[in-house]
C-alpha positions in Angstrom: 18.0 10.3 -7.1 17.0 6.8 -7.2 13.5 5.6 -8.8 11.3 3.7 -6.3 9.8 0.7 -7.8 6.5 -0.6 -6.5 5.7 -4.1 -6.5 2.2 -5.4 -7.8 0.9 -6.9 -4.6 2.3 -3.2 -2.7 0.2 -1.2 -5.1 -2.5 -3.1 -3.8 -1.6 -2.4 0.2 -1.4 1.4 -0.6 -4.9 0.8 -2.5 -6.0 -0.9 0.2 -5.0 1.8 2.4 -5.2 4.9 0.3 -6.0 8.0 1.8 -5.9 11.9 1.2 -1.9 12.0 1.9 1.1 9.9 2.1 1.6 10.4 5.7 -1.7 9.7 7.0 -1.7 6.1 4.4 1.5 5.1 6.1 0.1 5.8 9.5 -3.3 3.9 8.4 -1.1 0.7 7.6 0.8 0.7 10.6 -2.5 0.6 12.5 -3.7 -1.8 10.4 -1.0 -4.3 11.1 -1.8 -3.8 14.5 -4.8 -5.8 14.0 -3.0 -8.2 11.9 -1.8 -12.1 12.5 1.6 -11.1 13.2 2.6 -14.8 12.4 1.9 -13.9 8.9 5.4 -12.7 8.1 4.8 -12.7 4.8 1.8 -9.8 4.8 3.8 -8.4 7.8 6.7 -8.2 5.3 4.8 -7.0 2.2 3.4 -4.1 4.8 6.4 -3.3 6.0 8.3 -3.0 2.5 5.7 -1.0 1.7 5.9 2.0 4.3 9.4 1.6 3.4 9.2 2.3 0.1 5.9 5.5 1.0 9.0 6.8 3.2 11.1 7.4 0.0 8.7 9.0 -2.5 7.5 12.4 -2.5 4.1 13.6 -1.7 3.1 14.4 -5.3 4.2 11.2 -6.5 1.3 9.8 -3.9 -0.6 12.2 -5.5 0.0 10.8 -8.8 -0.2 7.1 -7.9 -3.2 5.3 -10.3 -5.4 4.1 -7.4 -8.0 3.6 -10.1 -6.7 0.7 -11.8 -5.6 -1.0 -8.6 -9.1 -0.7 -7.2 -10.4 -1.9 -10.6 -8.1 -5.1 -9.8 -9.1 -5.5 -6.0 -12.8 -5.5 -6.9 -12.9 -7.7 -9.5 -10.5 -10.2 -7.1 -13.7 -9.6 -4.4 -16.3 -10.6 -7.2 -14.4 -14.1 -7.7 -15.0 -15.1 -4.1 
């Protein structure tokens, strides 16, 4: 079995998106990008690498994923606007 990797800026969409289970956080991007600039293909890519990469990891390893340190990093981002 094959280790899935995520990228810095896809930690940040599940962040972003984080809710109680795996299946509902892929469901809240997808309706995210709904709302979304579809001519941004390169957040529409990052998005859609990252239910990609949700699909292939188990529910516990959602579980386990260290929201903490990524909302540490998105707030202090908000702060330097």
């Amino acid at each position: 079995m094959s280790i899935t990797r995520f990228e810095e800026n896809e930690c940040l969409v599940i962040t972003m998106f984080q809710e109680e289970n795996r299946e509902k956080a892929i469901q809240t991007i997808k309706e995210a990008k709904k709302h979304m600039d579809e001519n941004d293909e390169e957040l529409m890519d990052l998005m859609n690498q990252t239910i990609r990469k949700m699909k292939q990891i188990s529910d516990e390893a959602y579980r386990k994923f260290d929201f903490d340190s990524y909302k540490a990093e998105l707030e202090d981002e908000d702060n330097e606007d």
